[in-house]
C-alpha positions, -999 to 999 in steps of 0.1 A, spaced: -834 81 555 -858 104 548 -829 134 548 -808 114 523 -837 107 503 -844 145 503 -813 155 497 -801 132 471 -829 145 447 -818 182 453 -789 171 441 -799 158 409 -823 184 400 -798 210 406 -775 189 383 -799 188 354 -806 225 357 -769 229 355 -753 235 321 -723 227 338 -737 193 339 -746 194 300 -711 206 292 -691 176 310 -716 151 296 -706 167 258 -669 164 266 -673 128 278 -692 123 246 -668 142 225 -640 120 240 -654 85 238 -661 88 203 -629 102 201 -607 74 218 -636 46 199 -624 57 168 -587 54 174 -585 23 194 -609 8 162 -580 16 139 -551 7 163 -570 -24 173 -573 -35 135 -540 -31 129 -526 -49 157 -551 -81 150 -542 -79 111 -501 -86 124 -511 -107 145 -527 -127 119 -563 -136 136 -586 -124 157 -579 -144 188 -543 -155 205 -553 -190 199 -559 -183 163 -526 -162 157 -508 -190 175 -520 -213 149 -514 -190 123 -482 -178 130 -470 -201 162 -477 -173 187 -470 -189 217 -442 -171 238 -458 -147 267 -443 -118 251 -466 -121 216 -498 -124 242 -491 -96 262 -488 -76 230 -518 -88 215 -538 -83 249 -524 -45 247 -549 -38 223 -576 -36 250 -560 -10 265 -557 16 235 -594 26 245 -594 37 280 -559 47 278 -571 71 251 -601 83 268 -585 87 301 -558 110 281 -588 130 264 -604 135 295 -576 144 316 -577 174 294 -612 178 296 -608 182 334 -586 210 330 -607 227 310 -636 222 329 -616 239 364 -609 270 341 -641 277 323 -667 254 345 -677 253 383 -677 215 381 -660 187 369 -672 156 391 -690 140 360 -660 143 338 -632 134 367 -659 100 373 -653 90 341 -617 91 339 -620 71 373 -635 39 355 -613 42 325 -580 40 350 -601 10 368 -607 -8 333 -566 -5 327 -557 -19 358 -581 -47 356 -567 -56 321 -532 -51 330 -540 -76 362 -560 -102 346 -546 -100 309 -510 -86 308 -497 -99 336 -491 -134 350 -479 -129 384 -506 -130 411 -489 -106 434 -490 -81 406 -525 -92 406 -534 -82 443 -514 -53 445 -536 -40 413 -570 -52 432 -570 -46 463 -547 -14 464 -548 3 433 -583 -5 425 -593 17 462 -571 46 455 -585 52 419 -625 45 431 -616 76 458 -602 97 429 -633 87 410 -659 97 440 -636 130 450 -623 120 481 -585 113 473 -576 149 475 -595 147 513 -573 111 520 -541 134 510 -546 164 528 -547 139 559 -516 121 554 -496 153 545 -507 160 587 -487 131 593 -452 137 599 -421 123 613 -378 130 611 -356 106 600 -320 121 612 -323 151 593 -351 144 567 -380 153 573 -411 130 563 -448 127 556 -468 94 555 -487 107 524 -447 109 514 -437 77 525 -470 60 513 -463 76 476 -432 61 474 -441 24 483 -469 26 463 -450 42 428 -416 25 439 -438 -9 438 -453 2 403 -420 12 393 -401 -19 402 -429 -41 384 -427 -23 355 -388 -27 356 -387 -63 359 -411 -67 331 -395 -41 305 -362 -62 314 -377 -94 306 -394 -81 274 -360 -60 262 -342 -94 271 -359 -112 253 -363 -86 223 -323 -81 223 -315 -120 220 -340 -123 197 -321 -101 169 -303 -126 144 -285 -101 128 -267 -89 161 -240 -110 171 -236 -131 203 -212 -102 213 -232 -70 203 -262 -83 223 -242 -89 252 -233 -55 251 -267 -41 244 -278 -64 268 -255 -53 297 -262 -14 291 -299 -17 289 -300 -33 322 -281 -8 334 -300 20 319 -335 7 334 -319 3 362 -304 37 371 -334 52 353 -356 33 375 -339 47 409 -339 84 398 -374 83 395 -379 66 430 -353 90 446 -375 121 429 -411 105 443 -393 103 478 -389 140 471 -345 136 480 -327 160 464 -303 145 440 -283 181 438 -266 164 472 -262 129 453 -247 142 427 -218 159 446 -218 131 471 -213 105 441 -181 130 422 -165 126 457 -170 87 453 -160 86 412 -126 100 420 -118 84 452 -126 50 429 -112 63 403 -78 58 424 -90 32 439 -99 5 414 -81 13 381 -78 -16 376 -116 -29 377 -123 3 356 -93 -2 334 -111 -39 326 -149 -31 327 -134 -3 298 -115 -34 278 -148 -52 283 -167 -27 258 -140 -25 236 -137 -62 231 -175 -63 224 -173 -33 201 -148 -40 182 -154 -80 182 -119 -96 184 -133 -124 202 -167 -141 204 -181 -172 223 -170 -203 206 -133 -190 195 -105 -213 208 -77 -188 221 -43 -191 231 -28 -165 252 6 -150 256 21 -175 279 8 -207 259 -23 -213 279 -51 -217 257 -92 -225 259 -122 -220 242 -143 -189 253 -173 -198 271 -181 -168 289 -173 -126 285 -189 -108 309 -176 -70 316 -146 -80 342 -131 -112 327 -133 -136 301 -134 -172 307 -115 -199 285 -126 -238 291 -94 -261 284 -99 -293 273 -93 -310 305 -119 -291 322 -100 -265 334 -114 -231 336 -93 -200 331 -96 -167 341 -82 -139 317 -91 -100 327 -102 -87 298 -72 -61 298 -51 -85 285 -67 -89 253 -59 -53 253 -26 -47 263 -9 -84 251 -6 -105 224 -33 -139 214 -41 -162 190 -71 -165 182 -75 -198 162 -111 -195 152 -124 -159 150 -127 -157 110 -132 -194 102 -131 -229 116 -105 -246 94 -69 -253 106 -42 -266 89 -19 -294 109 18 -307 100 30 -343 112 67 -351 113 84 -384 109 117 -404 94 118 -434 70 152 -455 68 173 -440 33 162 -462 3 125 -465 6 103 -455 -24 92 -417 -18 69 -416 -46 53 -452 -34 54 -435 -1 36 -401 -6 11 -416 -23 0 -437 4 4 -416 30 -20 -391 12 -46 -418 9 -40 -435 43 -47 -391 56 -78 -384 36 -97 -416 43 -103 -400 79 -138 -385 78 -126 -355 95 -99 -346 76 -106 -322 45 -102 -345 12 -115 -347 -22 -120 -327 -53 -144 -302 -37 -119 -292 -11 -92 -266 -26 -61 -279 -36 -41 -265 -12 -61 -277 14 -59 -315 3 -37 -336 26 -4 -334 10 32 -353 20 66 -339 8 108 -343 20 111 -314 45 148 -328 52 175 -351 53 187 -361 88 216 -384 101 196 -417 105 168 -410 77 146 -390 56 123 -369 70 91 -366 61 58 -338 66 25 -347 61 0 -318 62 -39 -314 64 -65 -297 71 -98 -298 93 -126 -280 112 -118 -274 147 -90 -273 167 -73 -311 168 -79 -318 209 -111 -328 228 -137 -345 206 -115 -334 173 -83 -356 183 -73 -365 147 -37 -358 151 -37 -389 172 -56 -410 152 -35 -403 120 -1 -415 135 -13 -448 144 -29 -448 107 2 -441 94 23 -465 117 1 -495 107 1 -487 66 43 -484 70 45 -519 85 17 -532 58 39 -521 31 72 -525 46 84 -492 51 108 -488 79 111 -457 107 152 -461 115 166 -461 146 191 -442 159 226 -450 146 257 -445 163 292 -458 148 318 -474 174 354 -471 167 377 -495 185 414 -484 182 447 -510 192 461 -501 219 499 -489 213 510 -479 244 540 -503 253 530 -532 276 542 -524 315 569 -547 328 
C-alpha cells in the first residue's frame, strides 16, 4: 500500500512539473468552450422549432407526440459531447506529434463517448436490448480506451487466430465485427423506421412516388449496410465483385422475366399510369380495383372477392382501361323498348326525373349539362321504340355503387304508374288453304 501510495504521488508531481500536462489541460479547455458555444446555439435552435423547452411542452404546443419528434428533440443533448469528442479527437493528434503525452486529453474524449452512449440508451432509444448492449458492452470498451488499456486488450486478441477454409481469422477480427455489425444493424433498423416514416409522411408525393422511394431506400441502407460489415470483417469485395458479374449474367438469362417485371415495376411508379384506388380492366375483360403494386405484380380486388394477379409487364406491353386514374366520374347508358304510340315527350320527362332523384346519380343545376341524366330515341326496332337513358356518377356502378340496378326497377315501377308499356315480342302467323287435291 505503501508502494502505491508512493508511487501514485510521483506520478502527480511529475505531471504538474510537466508542461505537457499544462498543454492538454489548455486544449481540453480550448475545446469545451468550443463545443459549449455551439451546442448553445444548436440547442436554441432546435428548442425554438420545437416550440418549448420540454417534450411535454412542445407536445402541447404543437401535438409532438410520435417517437420520431422525441428522439429529435432529445438529439440536442448530444450536440455537446459529440462536438467535443470531435475537437479533441484532433487535439490527440496533435498532442502525439508535438507532445510526449496525451492521457489527459484521450481521458476526456473517453467520458464524452460515455455521455453519448448513455443518452443514446436512456433518451433516444426505446428498445432495452439496445439498452444493454450500450451498458454493459459499449460502456467497458470505451472506459478501457479512456484509462489506455484498449490498445493493450487489442494487441492480445490480434494473438488469437484461427482458419476458416481459406480465411484466415483473428478474434480481435471476429470480435470487431459482432460488435460494429451489431451497431450497424441498430442503426439500420432505426434510419429505416425514421426514413419510413419521413417518406409516408410527404403529402405532396403520391401514394406511388413514395412507394418507390420507399422500396429504393430500403434497398440502399440495406446494401450500404452490408458493404460496410463485409469491409469491418476485413473480406475483400475485389472477389465479390467478380463473383457477383458471374451471377448478374447467369440471372440475367435466367429470370428475364422477373427482371423484365421488377423494370415495368419502376416504370409504372415513374411514370404513374396507375395508382392504388384505380378500378382497371385488363385486356381480356377481367377487371379490379388496385389494392396492392409492389415491384413484381400488381394486385386487382374484384368485386366478388376475388384477387387477381397481373405482372406488372402487362401494363407495359398490353392494352387497359383504366376507369379512374384522372377522375372518379363515369358516365352509364341504360337500354329499353316502349310499345309504338306512347307519349315520348311525357316519357323523357319522367324518366329524367324518376334518374336524378337517386342520391347517387349526378343531378341538378350545379352539375354540367352534359352530365345531367338525359333520355333520348336511340332507334326504332320491330316490336317498339327504343329508348337510352344516360347518367353520370362517382365510382364505378358494382359493389357498394350498384345504381345501374336500382334505376331499372325505378324505371319499371314509374312505366306501370303511368301506364307506359315495354312490348313483347311479336310474331305474325300466316295460315295458307291447303290446295293440293284431296287423295282418293
Amino acid at each position: 500500500m505503501e508502494n502505491f501510495l508512493s508511487s501514485f504521488s510521483d506520478f502527480v508531481v511529475s505531471t504538474l512539473e510537466s508542461s505537457d500536462f499544462y498543454l492538454q489541460l489548455l486544449a481540453v479547455g480550448i475545446t469545451a468552450l468550443c463545443s459549449w458555444g455551439l451546442s448553445r446555439f444548436l440547442r436554441a435552435r432546435i428548442e425554438r422549432s420545437a416550440g418549448g423547452d420540454t417534450p411535454d411542452a412542445a407536445g402541447k404546443a404543437q401535438k409532438i407526440t410520435s417517437r420520431v419528434s422525441t428522439a429529435s428533440y432529445h438529439l440536442r443533448d448530444l450536440i455537446f459531447p459529440v462536438t467535443n469528442a470531435i475537437l479533441l479527437g484532433i487535439a490527440a493528434e496533435i498532442s502525439r506529434e508535438f507532445f510526449e503525452a496525451k492521457w489527459l486529453v484521450q481521458f476526456v474524449q473517453g467520458l464524452n463517448f460515455l455521455s453519448i452512449v448513455y443518452i443514446a440508451a436512456t433518451r433516444i432509444t426505446s428498445s432495452p436490448t439496445v439498452r444493454h448492449f450500450a451498458l454493459f458492452v459499449l460502456s467497458p470498451l470505451i472506459l478501457l480506451y479512456a484509462v489506455g488499456l484498449l490498445d493493450a486488450l487489442i494487441t492480445i486478441l490480434e494473438g488469437i487466430d484461427f482458419n476458416l477454409g481459406n480465411i484466415h481469422f483473428t478474434v480481435y477480427a471476429l470480435a470487431r465485427t459482432v460488435l460494429f455489425g451489431s451497431v450497424l444493424f441498430w442503426l439500420g433498423r432505426l434510419s429505416n423506421q425514421r426514413g419510413v416514416d419521413f417518406i409516408r409522411r410527404r403529402e405532396t408525393l403520391t401514394d406511388t412516388t413514395k412507394e418507390l422511394v420507399l422500396k429504393t431506400f430500403q434497398i440502399g441502407l440495406f446494401v450500404l449496410i452490408t458493404l460496410m460489415i463485409l469491409q469491418i470483417a476485413g473480406i475483400d469485395l475485389t472477389a465479390l465483385v467478380v463473383f457477383g458479374g458471374a451471377i448478374g449474367v447467369g440471372l440475367g438469362f435466367g429470370l428475364q422475366q422477373i427482371a423484365s417485371n421488377f423494370i415495368s415495376g419502376i416504370i409504372i411508379l415513374l411514370d404513374r399510369s396507375i395508382a392504388i384506388g384505380d378500378y382497371i380492366e385488363l385486356e381480356d375483360g377481367r377487371a379490379g380495383v388496385l389494392r396492392e403494386l409492389t415491384m413484381r405484380s400488381a394486385t386487382l380486388e374484384t368485386y366478388d372477392g376475388k384477387d387477381i394477379m397481373v405482372p406488372n409487364e402487362r401494363f407495359i406491353t398490353t392494352a387497359f382501361v383504366n376507369w379512374t386514374h384522372n377522375h372518379k366520374k363515369q358516365r352509364y347508358p341504360i337500354v329499353f323498348e316502349v310499345a309504338y304510340g306512347t307519349d315520348l315527350e311525357k316519357l323523357f320527362g319522367l324518366l329524367r326525373e324518376v334518374v336524378a332523384s337517386h342520391p347517387k346519380v349526378l343531378s341538378g343545376e350545379s352539375v354540367p349539362f352534359e352530365e345531367r341524366p338525359d333520355a333520348e330515341v336511340q332507334a326504332f326496332n320491330a316490336n317498339g321504340i327504343e329508348i337510352l337513358v344516360e347518367f353520370w356518377m362517382e365510382g364505378i356502378d358494382d359493389g357498394k355503387n350498384r345504381v345501374g340496378g336500382d334505376l331499372l326497377f325505378m324505371i319499371y315501377q314509374a312505366l306501370q304508374e303511368n301506364g307506359i308499356v315495354i312490348p313483347f315480342p311479336q310474331r305474325e302467323v300466316v295460315i295458307k288453304a291447303d290446295h293440293r287435291p284431296p287423295k282418293t
